[in-house]
Every structure is written in structure tokens, then in C-alpha cells.
N, CA, C and O atoms as a DFTB+ gen file, in Angstrom:
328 C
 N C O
     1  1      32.790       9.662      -7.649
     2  2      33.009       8.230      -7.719
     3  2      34.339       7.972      -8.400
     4  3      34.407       8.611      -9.450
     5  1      35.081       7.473      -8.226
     6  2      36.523       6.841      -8.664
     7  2      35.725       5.436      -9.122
     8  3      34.717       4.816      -8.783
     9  1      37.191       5.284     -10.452
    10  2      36.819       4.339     -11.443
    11  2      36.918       3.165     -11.380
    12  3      36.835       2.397     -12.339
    13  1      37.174       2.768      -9.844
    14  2      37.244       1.398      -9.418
    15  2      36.339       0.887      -8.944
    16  3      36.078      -0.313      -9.030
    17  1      35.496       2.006      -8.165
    18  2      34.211       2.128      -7.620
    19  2      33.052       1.356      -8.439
    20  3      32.551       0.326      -7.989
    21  1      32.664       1.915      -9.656
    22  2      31.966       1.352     -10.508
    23  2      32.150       0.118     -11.186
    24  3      31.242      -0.150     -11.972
    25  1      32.830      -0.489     -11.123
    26  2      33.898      -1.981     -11.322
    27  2      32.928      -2.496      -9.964
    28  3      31.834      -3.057      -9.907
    29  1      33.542      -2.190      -9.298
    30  2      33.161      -3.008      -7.834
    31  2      31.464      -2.732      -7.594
    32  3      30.791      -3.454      -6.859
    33  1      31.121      -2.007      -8.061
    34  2      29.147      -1.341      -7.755
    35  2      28.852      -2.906      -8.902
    36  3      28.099      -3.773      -8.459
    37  1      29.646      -3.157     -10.627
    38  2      28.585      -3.589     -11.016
    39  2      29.235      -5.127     -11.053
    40  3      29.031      -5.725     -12.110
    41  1      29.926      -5.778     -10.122
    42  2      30.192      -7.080     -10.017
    43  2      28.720      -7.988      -9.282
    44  3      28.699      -9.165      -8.922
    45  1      27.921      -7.271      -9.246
    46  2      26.598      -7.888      -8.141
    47  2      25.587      -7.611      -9.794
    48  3      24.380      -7.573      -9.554
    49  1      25.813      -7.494     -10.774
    50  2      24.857      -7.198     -11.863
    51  2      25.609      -8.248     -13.031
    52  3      25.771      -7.941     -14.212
    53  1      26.025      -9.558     -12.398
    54  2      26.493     -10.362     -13.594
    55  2      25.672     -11.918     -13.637
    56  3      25.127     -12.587     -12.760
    57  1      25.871     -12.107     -15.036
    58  2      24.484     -13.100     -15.161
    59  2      23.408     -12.929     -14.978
    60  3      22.755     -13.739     -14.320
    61  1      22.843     -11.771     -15.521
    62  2      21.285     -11.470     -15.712
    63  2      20.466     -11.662     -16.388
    64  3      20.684     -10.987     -17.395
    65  1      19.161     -12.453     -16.540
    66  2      18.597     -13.043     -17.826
    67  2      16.980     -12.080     -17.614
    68  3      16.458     -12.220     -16.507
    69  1      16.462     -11.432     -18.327
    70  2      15.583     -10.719     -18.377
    71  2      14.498     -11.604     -18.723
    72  3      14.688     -12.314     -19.711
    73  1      13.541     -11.696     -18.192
    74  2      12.225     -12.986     -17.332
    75  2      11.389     -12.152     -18.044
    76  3      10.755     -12.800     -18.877
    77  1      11.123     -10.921     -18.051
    78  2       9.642     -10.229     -18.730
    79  2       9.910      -9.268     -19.148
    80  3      10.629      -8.398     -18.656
    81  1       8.994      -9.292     -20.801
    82  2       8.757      -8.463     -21.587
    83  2       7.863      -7.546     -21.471
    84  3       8.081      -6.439     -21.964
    85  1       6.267      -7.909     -20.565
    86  2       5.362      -7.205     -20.858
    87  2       4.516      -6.504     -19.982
    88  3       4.046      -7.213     -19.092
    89  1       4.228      -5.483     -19.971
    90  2       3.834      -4.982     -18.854
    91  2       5.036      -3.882     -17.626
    92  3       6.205      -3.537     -17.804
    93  1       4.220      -3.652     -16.606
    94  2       5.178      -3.213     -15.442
    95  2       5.299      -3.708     -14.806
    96  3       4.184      -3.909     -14.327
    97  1       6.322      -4.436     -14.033
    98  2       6.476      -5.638     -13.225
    99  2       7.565      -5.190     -11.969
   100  3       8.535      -4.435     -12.034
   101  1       6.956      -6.037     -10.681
   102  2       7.769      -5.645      -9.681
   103  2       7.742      -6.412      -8.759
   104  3       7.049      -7.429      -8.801
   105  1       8.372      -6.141      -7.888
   106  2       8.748      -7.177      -6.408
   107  2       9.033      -8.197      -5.961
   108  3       9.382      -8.620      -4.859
   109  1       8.818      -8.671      -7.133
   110  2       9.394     -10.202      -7.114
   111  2      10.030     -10.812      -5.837
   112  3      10.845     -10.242      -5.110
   113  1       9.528     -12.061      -5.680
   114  2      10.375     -12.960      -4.484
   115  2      10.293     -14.043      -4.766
   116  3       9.244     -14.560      -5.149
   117  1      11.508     -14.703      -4.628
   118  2      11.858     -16.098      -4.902
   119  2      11.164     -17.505      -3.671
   120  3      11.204     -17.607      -2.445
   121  1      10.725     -18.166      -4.497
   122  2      10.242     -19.409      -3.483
   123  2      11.717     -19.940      -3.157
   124  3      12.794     -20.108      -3.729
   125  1      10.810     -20.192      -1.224
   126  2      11.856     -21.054      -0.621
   127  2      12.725     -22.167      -1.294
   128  3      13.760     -22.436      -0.683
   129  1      12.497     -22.817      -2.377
   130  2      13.415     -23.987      -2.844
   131  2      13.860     -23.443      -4.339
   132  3      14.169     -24.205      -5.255
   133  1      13.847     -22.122      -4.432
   134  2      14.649     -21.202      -5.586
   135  2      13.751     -21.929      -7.006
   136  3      14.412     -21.949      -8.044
   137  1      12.737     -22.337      -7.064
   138  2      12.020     -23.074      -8.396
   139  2      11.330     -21.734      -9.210
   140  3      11.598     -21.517     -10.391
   141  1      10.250     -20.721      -8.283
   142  2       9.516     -20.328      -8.951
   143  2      10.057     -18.945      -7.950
   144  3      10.851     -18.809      -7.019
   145  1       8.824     -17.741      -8.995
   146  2       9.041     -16.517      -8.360
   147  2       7.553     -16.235      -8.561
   148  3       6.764     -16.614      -9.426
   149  1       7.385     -15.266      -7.239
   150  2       5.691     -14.332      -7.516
   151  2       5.909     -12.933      -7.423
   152  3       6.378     -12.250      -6.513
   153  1       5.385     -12.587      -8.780
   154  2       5.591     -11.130      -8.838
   155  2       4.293     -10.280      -9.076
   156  3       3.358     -10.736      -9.735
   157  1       4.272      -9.251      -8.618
   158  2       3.526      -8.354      -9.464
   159  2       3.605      -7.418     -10.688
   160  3       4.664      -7.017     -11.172
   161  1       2.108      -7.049     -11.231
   162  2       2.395      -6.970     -12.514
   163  2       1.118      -6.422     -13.354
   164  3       0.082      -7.067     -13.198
   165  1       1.078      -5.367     -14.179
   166  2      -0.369      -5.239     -15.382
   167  2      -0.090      -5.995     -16.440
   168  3      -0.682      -5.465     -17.380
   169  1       0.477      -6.930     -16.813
   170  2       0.624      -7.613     -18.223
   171  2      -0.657      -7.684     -18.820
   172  3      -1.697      -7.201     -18.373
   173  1      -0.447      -8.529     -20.198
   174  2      -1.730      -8.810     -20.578
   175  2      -3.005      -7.866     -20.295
   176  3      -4.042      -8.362     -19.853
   177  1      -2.894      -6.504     -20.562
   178  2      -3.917      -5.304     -20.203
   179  2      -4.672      -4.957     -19.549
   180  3      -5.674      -4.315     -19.867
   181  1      -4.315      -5.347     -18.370
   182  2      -5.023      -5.200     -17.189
   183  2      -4.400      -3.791     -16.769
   184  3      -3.212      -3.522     -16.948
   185  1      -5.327      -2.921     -16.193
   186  2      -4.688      -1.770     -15.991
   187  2      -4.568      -1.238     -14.530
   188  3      -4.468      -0.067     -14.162
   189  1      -4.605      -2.476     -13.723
   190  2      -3.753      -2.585     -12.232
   191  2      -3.249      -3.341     -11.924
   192  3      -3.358      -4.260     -12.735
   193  1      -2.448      -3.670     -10.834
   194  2      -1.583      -4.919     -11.094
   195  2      -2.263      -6.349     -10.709
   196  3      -3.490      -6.381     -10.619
   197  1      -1.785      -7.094     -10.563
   198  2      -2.259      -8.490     -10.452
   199  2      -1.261      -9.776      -9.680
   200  3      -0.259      -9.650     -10.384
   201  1      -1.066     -10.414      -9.126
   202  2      -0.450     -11.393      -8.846
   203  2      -0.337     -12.295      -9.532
   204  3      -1.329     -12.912      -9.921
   205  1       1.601     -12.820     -10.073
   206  2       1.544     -13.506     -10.763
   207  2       2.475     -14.725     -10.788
   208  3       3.159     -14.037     -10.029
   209  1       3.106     -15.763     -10.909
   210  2       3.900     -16.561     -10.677
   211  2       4.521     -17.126     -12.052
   212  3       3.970     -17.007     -13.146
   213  1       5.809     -17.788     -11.812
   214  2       6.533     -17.757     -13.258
   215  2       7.801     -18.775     -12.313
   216  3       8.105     -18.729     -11.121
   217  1       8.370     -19.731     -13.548
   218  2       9.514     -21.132     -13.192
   219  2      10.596     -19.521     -13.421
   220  3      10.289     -18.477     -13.995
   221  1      11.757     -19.863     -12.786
   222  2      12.768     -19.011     -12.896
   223  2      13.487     -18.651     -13.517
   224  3      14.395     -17.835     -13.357
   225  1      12.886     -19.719     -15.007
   226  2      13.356     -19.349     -16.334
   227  2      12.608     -18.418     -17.102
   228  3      13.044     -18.040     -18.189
   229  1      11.629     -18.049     -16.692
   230  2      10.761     -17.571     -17.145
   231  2       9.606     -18.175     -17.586
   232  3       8.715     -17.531     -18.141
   233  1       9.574     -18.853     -17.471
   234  2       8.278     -20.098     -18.525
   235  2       6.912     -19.965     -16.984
   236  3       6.908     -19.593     -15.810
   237  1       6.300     -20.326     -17.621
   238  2       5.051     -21.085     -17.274
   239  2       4.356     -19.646     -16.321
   240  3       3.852     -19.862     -15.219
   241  1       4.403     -18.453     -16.805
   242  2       3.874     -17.534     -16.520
   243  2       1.844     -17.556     -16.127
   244  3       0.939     -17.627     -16.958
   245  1       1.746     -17.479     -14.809
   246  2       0.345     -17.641     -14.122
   247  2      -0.093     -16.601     -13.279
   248  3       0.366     -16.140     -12.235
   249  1      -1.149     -16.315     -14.008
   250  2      -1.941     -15.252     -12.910
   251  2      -2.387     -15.717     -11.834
   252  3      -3.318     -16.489     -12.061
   253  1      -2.103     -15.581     -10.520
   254  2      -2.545     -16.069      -9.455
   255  2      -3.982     -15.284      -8.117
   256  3      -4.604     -15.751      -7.162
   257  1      -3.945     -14.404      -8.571
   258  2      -5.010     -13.542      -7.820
   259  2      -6.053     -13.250      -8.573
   260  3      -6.090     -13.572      -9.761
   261  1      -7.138     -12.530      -7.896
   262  2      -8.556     -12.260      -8.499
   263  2      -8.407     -11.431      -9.620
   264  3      -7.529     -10.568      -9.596
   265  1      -9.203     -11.576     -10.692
   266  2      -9.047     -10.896     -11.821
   267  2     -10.007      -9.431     -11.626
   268  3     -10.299      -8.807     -12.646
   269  1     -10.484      -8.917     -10.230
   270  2     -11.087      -7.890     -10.402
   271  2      -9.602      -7.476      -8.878
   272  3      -8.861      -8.077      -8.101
   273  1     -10.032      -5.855      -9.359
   274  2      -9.134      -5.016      -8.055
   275  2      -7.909      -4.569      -8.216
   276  3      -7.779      -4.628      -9.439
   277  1      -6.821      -4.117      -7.741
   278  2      -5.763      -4.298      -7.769
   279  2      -4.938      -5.402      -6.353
   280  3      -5.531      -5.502      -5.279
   281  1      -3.990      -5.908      -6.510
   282  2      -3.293      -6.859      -5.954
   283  2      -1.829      -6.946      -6.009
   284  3      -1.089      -6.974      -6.992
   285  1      -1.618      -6.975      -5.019
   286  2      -0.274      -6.048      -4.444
   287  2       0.538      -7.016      -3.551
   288  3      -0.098      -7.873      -2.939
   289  1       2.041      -6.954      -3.402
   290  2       2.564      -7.169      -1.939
   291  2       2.592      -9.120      -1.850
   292  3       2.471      -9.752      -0.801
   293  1       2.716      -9.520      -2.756
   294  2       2.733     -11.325      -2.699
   295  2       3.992     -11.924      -1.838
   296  3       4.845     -11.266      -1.241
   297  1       3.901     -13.077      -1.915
   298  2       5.126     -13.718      -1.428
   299  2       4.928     -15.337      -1.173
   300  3       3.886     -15.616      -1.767
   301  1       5.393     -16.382      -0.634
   302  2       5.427     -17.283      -0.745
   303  2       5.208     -17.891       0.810
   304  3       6.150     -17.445       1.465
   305  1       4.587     -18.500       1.439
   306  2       3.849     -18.882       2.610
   307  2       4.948     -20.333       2.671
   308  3       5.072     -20.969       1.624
   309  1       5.715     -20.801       3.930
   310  2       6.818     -21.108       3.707
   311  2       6.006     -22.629       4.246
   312  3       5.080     -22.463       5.040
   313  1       6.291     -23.852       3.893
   314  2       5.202     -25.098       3.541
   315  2       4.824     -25.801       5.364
   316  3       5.968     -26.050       5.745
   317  1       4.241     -26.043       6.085
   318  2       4.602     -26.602       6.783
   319  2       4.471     -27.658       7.680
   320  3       3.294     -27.905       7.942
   321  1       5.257     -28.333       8.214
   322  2       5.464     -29.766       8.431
   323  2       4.819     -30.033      10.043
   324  3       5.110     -29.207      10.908
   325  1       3.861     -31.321      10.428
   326  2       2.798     -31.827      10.410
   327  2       4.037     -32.823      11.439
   328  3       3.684     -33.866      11.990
């Protein structure tokens, strides 16, 4: 790798605000109107993951799936018009 390379790799890693502390968390996807995200996750000691939703600041952190099983693979069902 040449040293310009890595300059240019970490211009896509600026302005990053770290959303969660707890647990293992993954996959995250952003709702269609960029407000909220649903991720998965064991937080709070659950020892498989769970479906969970959170404002994009991080706040208002919600478990959204069954509290028995594991739960996997979320995303956002896009709204629709009638």
C-alpha cells in the first residue's frame, strides 16, 4: 500500500459518532426518511440477538422482536401509498 492510499481508504471514515455501547451489534439499516435505524443485537443480556430500533442519534433505543429465540436479518418495509 503507498501512503496516499490510506489517506484516500480513510476519507469515507469521517464524522463518526459511535450509537452503542452495549452488547454485539450489527447490520444496521437506515429507514427510508434517514430518522431511525434497525439493528441487531444481545444488549441488555440476552444471549442471542434480538431486533432493535434506535433515532440516529442514538436515543430512544427499542427492542422490537419477540423476547424468546434468536432474531436476525431486520430492515424497514418501505410505507405504502393507497
Amino acid at each position: 500500500m503507498k501512503t496516499g492510499d490510506a489517506v484516500s481508504a480513510d476519507r469515507h471514515m469521517k464524522n463518526i459518532t459511535q450509537l452503542t455501547t452495549d452488547g454485539d451489534n450489527g447490520e444496521a439499516i437506515l429507514q427510508l426518511d434517514s430518522r431511525k435505524l434497525i439493528f441487531q443485537s444481545n444488549r441488555e443480556g440476552y444471549k442471542c440477538d434480538k431486533i432493535w430500533t434506535m433515532n440516529i442519534d442514538g436515543t430512544e433505543k427499542k427492542m422490537v422482536s419477540p423476547d424468546h429465540g434468536a432474531n436476525t436479518c431486520s430492515f424497514f418495509f418501505p410505507e405504502i401509498k393507497k
